[in-house]
N, C-alpha and C positions, 0 to 999 in steps of 0.2 A: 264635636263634628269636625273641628277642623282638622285633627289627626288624622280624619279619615280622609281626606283630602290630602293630605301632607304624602300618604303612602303611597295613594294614587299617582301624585306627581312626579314622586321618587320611578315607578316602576313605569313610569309612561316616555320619562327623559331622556329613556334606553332606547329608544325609537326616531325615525329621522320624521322630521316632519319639513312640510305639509305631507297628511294623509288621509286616507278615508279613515273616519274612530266610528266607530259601535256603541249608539247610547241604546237604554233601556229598562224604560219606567213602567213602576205596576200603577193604577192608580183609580178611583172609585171612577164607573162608564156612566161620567154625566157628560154633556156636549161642554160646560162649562170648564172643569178641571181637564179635560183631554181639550179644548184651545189653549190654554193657559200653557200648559205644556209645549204645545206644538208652536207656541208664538216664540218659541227661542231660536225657532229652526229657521234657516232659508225653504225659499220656492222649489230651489233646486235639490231638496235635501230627497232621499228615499224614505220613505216612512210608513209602516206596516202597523193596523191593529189586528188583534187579536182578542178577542172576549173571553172569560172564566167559563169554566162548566156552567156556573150559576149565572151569569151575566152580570154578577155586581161588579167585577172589576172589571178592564181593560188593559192590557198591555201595548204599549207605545216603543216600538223598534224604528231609531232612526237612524240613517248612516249617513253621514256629511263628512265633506272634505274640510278638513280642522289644517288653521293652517300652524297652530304652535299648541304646546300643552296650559300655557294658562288659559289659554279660550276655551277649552276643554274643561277645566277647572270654575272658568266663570260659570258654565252654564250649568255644571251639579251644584253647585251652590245658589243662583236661582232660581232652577228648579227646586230645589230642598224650600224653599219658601212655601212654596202650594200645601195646604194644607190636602193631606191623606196620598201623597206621591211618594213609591219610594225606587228607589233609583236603584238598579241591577250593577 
């Protein structure tokens, strides 16, 4: 996993930062795994769900002002902790 991270950083470092970044998780629509998620985020963040045709999963679109690329990086990798999340 960390290589996937590693590419990410590379193609993100191209970018000035602070900026608004674009996160976005699938992840099973229980209230417990969709907090777990949304507790990496600020107050201030914008955050949008969206449910499956079926309602078992939920999609979590959040957009926050990141003020460098490893904070960015911190938070797909504890996000990647939650069991059944997986990160767009």
């Amino acid at each position: 996993m960390k290589d996937v991270f590693e590419g990410l950083k590379e193609k993100l470092q191209d970018q000035e930062w602070p900026a608004v970044y674009f996160f976005k998780f699938v992840c099973p629509n229980d209230n417990e795994t969709v907090a777990k998620v949304v507790a990496h985020f600020n107050e201030e963040s914008e955050i949008e769900y969206h449910n499956s045709r079926t309602g078992k999963y939920v999609s979590v679109s959040v957009k926050e002002l990141m003020l460098d690329v490893d904070s960015i990086i911190d938070i797909y990798q504890k996000v990647a902790t939650i069991k059944g999340v997986i990160a767009l």
